[in-house]
C-alpha positions as CSV (number, residue, x, y, z in Angstrom):
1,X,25.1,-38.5,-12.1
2,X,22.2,-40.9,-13.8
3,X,22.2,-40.6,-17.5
4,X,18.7,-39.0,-19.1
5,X,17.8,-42.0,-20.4
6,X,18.0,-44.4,-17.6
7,X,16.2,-41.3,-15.9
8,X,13.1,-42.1,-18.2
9,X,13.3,-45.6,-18.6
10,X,13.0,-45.6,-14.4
11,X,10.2,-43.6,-14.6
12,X,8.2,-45.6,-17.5
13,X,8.8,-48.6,-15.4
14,X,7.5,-47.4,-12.2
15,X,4.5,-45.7,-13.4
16,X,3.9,-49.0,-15.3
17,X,4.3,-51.4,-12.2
18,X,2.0,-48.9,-9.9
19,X,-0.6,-49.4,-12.6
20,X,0.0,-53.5,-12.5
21,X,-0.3,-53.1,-8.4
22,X,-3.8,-51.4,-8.5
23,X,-5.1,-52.6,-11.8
24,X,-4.0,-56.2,-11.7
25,X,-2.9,-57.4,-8.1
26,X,-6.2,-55.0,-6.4
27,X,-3.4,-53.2,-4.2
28,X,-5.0,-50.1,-2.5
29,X,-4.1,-47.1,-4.7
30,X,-2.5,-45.7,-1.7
31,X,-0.1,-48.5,-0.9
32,X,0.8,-48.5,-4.4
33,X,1.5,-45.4,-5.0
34,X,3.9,-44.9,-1.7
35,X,5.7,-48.1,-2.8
36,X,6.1,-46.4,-6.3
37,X,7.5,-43.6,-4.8
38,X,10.1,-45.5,-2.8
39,X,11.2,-47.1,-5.3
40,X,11.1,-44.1,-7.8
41,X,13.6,-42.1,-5.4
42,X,15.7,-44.7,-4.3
43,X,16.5,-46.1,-8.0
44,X,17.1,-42.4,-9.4
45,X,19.7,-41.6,-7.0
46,X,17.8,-40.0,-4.6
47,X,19.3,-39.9,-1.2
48,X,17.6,-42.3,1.3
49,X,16.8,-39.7,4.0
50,X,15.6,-37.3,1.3
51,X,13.0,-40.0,0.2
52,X,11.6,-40.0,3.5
53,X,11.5,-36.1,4.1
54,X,9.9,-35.6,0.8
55,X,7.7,-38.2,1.2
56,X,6.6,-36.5,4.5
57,X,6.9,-32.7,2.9
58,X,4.4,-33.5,-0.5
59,X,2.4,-35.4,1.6
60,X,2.0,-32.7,4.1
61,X,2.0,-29.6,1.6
62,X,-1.2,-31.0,-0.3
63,X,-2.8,-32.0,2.6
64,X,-2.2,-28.3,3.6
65,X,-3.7,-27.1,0.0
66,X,-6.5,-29.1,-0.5
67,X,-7.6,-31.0,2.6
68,X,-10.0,-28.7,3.7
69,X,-11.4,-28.0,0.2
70,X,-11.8,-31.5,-0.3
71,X,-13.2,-32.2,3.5
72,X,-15.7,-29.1,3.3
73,X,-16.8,-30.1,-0.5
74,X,-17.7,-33.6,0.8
75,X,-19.5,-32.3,3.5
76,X,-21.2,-30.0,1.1
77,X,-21.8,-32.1,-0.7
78,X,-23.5,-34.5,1.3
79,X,-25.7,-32.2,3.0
80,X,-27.4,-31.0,0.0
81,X,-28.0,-34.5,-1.2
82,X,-29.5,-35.3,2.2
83,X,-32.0,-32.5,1.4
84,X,-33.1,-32.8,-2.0
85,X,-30.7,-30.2,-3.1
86,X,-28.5,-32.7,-6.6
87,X,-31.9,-34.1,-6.8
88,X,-33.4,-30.7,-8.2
89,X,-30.2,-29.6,-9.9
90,X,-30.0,-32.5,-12.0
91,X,-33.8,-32.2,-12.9
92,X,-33.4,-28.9,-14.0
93,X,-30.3,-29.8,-16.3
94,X,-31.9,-32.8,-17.5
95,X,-35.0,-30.2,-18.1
96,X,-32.8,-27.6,-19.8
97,X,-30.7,-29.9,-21.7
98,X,-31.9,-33.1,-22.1
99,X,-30.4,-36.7,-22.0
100,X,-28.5,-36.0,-25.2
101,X,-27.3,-33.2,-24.4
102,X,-26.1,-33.4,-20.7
103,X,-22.3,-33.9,-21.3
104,X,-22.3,-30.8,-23.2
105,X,-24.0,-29.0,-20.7
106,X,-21.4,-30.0,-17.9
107,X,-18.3,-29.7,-20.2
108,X,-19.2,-26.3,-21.5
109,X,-20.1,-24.6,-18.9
110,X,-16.9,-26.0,-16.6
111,X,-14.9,-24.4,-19.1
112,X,-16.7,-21.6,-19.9
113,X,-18.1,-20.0,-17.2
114,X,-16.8,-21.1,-13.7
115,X,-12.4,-21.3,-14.7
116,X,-11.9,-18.3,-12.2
117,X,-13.2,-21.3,-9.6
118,X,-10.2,-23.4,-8.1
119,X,-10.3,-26.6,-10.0
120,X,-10.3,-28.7,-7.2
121,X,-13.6,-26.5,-5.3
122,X,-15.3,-27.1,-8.6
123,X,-14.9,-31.3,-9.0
124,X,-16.0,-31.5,-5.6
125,X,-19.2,-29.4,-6.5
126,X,-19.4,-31.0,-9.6
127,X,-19.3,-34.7,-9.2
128,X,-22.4,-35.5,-7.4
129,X,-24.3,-33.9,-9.7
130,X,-22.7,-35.5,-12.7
131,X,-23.0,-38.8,-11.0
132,X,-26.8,-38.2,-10.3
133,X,-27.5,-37.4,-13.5
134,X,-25.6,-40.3,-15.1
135,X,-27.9,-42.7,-12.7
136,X,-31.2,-41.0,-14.1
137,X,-30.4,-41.0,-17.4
138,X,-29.2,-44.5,-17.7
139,X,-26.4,-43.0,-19.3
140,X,-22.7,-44.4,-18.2
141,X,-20.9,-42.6,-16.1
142,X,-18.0,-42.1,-18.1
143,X,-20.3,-40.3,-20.2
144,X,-20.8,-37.5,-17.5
145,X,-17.3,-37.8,-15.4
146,X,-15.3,-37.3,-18.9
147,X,-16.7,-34.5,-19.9
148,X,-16.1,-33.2,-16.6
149,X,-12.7,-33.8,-16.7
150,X,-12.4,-32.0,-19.9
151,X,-14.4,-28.9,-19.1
152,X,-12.2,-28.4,-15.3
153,X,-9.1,-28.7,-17.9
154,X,-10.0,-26.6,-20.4
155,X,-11.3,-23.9,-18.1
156,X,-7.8,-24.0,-16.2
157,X,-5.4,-24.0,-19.1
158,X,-7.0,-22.6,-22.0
159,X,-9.2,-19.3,-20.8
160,X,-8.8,-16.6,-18.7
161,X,-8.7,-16.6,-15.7
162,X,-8.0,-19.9,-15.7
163,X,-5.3,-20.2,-12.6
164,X,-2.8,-22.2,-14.9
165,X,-3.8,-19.6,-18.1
166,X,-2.6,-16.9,-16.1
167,X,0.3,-18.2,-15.3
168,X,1.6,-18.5,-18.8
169,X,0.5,-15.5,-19.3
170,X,2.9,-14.6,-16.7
171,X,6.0,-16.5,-18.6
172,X,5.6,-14.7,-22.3
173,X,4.5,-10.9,-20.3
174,X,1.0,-11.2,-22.4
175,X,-1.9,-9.0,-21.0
176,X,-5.3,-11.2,-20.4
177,X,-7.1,-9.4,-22.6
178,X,-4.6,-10.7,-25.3
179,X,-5.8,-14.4,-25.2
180,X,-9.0,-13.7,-23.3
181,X,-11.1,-14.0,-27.3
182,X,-8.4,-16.2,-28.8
183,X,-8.7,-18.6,-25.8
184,X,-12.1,-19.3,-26.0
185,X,-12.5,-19.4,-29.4
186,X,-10.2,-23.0,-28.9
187,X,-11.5,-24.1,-25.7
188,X,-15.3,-24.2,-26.9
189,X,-15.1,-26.2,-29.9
190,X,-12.2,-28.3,-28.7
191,X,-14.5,-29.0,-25.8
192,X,-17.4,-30.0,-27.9
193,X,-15.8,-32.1,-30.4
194,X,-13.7,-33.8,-27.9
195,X,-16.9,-34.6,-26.1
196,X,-18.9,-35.7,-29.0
197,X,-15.8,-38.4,-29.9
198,X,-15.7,-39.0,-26.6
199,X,-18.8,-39.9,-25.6
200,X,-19.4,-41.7,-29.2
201,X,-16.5,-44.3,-28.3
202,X,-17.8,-44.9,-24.2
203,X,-21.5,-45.3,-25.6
204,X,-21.6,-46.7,-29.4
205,X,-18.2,-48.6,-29.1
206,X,-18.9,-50.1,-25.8
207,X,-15.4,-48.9,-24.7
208,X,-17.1,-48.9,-21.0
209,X,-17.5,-51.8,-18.7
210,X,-19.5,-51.0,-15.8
211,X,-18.4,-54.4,-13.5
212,X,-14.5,-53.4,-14.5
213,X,-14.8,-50.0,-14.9
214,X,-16.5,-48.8,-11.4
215,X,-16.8,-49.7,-8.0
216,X,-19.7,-50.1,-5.6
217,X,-20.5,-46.6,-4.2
218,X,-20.2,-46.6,-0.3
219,X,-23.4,-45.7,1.0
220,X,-22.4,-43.5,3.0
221,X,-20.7,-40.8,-0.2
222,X,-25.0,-40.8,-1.1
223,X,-27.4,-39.5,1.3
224,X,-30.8,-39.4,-0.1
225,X,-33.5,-37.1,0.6
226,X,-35.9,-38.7,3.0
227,X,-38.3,-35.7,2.1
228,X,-39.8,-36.5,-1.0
229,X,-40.9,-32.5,-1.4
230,X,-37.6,-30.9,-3.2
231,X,-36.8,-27.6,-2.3
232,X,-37.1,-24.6,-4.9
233,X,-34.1,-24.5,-7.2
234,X,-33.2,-21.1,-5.4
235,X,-32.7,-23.1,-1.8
236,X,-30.9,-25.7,-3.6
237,X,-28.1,-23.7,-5.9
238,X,-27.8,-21.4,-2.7
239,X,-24.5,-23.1,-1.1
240,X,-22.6,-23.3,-4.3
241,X,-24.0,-19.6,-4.9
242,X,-22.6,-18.7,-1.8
243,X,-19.3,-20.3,-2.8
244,X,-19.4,-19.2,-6.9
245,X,-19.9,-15.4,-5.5
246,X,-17.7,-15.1,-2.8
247,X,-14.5,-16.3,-5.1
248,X,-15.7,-14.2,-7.9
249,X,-16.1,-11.1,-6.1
250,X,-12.4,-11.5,-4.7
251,X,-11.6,-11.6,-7.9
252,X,-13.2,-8.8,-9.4
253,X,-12.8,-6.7,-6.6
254,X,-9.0,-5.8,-7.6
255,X,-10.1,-5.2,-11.4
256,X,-12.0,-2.9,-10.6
257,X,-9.5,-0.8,-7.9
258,X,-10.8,-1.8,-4.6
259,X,-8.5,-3.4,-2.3
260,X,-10.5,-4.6,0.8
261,X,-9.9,-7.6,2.7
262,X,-12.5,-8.4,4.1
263,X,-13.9,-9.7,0.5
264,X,-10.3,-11.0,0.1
265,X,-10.5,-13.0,2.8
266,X,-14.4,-13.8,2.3
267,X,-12.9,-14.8,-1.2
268,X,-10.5,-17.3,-0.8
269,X,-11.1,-20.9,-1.4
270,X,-10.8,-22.5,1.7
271,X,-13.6,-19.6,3.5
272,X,-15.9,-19.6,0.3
273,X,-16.3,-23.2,1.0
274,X,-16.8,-23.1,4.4
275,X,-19.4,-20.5,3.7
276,X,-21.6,-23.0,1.2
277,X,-21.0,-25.7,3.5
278,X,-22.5,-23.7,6.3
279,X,-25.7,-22.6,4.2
280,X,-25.8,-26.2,3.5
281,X,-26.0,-26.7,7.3
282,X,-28.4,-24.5,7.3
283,X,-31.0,-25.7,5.4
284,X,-30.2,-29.6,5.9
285,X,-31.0,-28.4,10.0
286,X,-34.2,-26.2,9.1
287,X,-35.4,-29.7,6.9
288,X,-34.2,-32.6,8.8
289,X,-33.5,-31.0,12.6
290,X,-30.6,-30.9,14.5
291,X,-29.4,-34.6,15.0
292,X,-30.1,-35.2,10.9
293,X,-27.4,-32.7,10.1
294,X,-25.3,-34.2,12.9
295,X,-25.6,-37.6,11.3
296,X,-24.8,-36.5,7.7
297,X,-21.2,-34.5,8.5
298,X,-20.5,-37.6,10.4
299,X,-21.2,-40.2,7.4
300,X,-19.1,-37.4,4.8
301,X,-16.1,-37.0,7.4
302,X,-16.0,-41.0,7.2
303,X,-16.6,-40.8,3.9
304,X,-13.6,-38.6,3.1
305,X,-10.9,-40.1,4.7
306,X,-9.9,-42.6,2.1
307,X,-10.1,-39.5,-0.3
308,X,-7.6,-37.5,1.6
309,X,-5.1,-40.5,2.0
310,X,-4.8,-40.9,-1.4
311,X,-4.8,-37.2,-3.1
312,X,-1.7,-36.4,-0.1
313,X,0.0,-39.7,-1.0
314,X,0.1,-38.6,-4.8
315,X,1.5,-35.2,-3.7
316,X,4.7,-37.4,-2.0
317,X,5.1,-38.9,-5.7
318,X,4.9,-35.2,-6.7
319,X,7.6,-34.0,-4.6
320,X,10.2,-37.4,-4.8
321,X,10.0,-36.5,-8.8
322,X,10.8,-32.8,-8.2
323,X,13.8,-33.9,-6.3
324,X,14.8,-36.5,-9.2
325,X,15.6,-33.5,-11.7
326,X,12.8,-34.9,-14.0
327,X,12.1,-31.6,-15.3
328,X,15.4,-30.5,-16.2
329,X,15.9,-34.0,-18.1
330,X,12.6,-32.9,-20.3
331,X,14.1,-29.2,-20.7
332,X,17.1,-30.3,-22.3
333,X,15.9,-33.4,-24.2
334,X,13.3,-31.5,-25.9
335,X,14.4,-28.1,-27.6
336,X,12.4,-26.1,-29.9
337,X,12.2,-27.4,-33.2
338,X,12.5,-24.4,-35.2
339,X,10.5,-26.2,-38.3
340,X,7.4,-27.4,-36.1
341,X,8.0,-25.1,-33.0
342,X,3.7,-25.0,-32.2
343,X,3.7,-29.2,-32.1
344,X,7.3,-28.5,-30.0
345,X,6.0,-26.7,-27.3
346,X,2.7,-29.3,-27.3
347,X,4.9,-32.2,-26.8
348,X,7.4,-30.7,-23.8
349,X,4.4,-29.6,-22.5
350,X,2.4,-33.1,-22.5
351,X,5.8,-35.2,-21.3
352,X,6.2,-32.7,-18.5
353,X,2.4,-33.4,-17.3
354,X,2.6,-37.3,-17.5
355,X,5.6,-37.5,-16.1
356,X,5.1,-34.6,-13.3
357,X,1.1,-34.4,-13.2
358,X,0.9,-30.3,-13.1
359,X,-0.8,-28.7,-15.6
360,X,0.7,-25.1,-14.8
361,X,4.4,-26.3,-14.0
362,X,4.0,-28.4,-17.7
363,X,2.9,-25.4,-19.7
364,X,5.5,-22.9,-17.9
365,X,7.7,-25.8,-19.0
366,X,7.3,-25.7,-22.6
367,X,6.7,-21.4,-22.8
368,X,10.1,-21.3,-21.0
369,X,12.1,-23.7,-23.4
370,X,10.3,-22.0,-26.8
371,X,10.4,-18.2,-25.2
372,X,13.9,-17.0,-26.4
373,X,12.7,-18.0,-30.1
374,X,9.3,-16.4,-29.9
375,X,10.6,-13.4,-32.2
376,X,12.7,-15.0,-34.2
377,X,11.4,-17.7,-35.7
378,X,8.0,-15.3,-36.4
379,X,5.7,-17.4,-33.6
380,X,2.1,-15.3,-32.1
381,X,2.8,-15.6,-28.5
382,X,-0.7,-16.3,-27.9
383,X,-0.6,-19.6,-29.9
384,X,2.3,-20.6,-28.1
385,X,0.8,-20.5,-24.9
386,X,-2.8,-21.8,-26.4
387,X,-0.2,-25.1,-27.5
388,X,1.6,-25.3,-24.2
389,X,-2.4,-24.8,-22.6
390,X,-3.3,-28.2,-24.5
391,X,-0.4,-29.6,-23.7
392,X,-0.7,-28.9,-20.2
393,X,-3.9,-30.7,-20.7
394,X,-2.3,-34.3,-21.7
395,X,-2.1,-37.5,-20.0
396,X,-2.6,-36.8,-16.2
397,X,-3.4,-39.5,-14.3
398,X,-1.2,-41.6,-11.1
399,X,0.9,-38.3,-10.4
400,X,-2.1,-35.9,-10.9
401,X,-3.8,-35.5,-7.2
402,X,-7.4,-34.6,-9.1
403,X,-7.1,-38.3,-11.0
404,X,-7.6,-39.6,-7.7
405,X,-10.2,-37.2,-6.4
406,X,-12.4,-38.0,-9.2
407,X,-11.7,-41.7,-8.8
408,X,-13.3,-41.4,-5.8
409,X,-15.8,-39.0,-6.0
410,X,-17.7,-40.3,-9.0
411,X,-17.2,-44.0,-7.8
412,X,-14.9,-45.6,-10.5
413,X,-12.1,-48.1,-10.5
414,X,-8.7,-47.0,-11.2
415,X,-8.9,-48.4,-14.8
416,X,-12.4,-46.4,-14.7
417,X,-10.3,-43.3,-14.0
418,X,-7.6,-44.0,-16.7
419,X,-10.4,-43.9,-19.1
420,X,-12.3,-40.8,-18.2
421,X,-10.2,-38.6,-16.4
422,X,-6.7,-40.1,-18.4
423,X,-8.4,-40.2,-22.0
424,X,-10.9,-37.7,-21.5
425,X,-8.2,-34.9,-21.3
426,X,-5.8,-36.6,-24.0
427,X,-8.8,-36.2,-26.5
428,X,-9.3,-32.5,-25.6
429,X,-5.6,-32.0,-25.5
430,X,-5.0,-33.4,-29.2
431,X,-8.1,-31.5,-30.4
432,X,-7.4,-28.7,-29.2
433,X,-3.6,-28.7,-30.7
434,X,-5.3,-29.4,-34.1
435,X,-7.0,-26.1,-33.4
436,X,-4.1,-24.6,-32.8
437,X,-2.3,-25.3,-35.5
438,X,-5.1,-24.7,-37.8
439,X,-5.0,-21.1,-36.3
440,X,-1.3,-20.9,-37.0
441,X,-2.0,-22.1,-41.1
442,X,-5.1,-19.9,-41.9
443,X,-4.8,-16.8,-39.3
């Protein structure tokens, strides 16, 4: 049986030589990252021919998650680009908002109002947008893809219904309505702040370098409006209204007592998708004709390819550290501290999401290990799982199948990605404790 600290030391040094392949040596991320997880299993005692099934399984069970979402977002989003569709978006953000004030609109509102959404439906939707206005404004990217990050983390692990949120609710037996007030009075300013530091350090400290930091754009990811006449802003929110409606009404619909499923099946991610990207068909084939939407799902199916590859090869480093016993190693290392058990369940919770990369199975993580204590030591349930929500939050990046979607979807190098997707949520994650334990002093 491997001891828990050669356990860890393995990990750290893996983790650390798959950032030296793609960072340093310009290694595809993909190759890296299977050659990581080789050598992860093999050196923790993992048997050989287990390597390979789970290598196969977690490559196979995230392609069977999120392929098609990510396949019909990309196609999506393509289509509306091709007619005009970001284009208007962005000018009415820009209009609403302003150049200033763009990173807060996109952070906020990810966390605020679309976390019933699937996380990775909504970076798909998202990113374009972000990037376009980032290109308009002159703004770096980081400034818009950070704040992104944020808002998709905050809306998952801090509110309701966030899919992760609910799932701690799950672990203590809290209602939703317990945390639905507490949770976003946390998430909004922890969001804000964490933005304003944020984007203070990419802009005023020059902490971004464009020629290091990104990566030429493939052409074919942007397809421009030939039509210089924009469509109305109704026409061009309509596929991610289709989408945003859809999933929302499946989720109302039980709330309010009606079972039907029909609207449950309308509802689910994978359909609701489909549904935008065929309104997106639509319109691109009323604008630009038959063989114009024919050429535009061709360029995004090219397009997404390289996208898939990596997010299923991060989900075979996902299921070799399952089979490692990484998270019982973290259980027993880190027990409740009965004199700082808040910061406790904040720390088990951010180990478990860099070493694992899920924010739900980090959070249940750190609820499970403080739970028996709740009533004794005199803790509010509902801070615990706000701390084990920021936590959650912490540090994902090589392990974390969304690092590499938004790697590829806003453009960016891997380094890029460390500092946006990586250090964007570790701002809002330390924030947001601070919050917490602010809450647990004065409240």
């Amino acid at each position: 049986m491997m001891s828990a600290a050669w356990l860890i030391i393995d990990f750290v040094l893996v983790f650390v030589a798959i950032a030296l392949l793609i960072v340093r040596l310009k290694l595809n991320p993909a190759l890296a990252l299977l050659l990581g997880t080789i050598v992860l299993g093999l050196t923790t005692g993992v048997p050989a021919a287990d390597v390979v099934a789970g290598i196969n399984e977690g490559f196979g069970s995230l392609m069977a998650e999120v392929g098609l979402l990510i396949s019909l977002g990309v196609i999506m989003g393509l289509l509306m680009s091709s007619y005009g569709a970001v284009q208007r978006i962005v000018r009415g953000i820009l209009k609403i908002f302003g150049t200033r004030g763009s990173p807060y609109a996109f952070g906020l509102t990810l966390s605020t109002l679309t976390p019933a959404i699937y996380f990775d439906v909504l970076l798909v939707l998202v990113a374009p947008i972000a990037r376009r206005v980032a290109r308009i404004t002159g703004r770096p990217v980081a400034s818009l893809a950070g704040p992104v990050a944020m808002g998709l983390a905050a809306g998952n692990a801090l509110v309701i219904p966030g899919a992760a949120m609910l799932a701690y609710l799950g672990t203590l037996s809290l209602s939703p309505s317990d945390v639905l007030v507490p949770g976003f009075l946390v998430a909004v300013p922890a969001v804000a702040v964490s933005i304003f530091l944020y984007v203070g350090a990419m802009e005023r400290l020059g902490w971004w370098d464009a020629a290091r930091d990104e990566e030429v754009v493939d052409e074919q990811i942007e397809v421009e409006a030939e039509d210089t006449r924009l469509p109305s802003m109704a026409v061009a929110l309509a596929p991610v209204l289709v989408v945003l409606v859809l999933i929302i009404a499946a989720i109302v619909a039980p709330l309010a007592g009606v079972d039907n499923a029909v609207v449950e099946f309308v509802g689910s991610p994978v359909i609701a998708l489909f549904a935008g990207a065929l309104t997106a068909l639509v319109i691109t084939t009323r604008r630009s004709g038959l063989a114009g939407q024919a050429d535009v799902v061709n360029k995004a199916l090219e397009t997404v390819g390289t996208i898939l590859v990596v997010t299923a090869v991060s989900g075979s480093l996902g299921q070799i550290i399952a089979g490692t016993g990484m998270q019982d190693v973290l259980a027993n290392l880190f027990e409740a501290n009965s004199a700082l058990p808040l910061l406790a369940v904040w720390f088990v919770a951010a180990v478990m999401r860099m070493a694992i990369g899920g924010q739900t199975v980090a959070g249940i993580t750190a609820i499970s290990i403080i739970a028996p204590l709740v009533d004794g030591l005199g803790l509010s349930p509902v801070l615990v799982v706000l701390a084990a929500g920021a936590g959650g939050i912490f540090g994902g990046q090589f392990s974390d199948n969304a690092f590499w979607m938004l790697r590829s979807l806003f453009g960016l190098s891997t380094r890029g990605t460390l500092k946006t997707y990586t250090l964007g949520q570790s701002t809002l994650s330390v924030v947001a404790l601070l919050l917490v334990l602010a809450a647990d002093i004065f409240v």
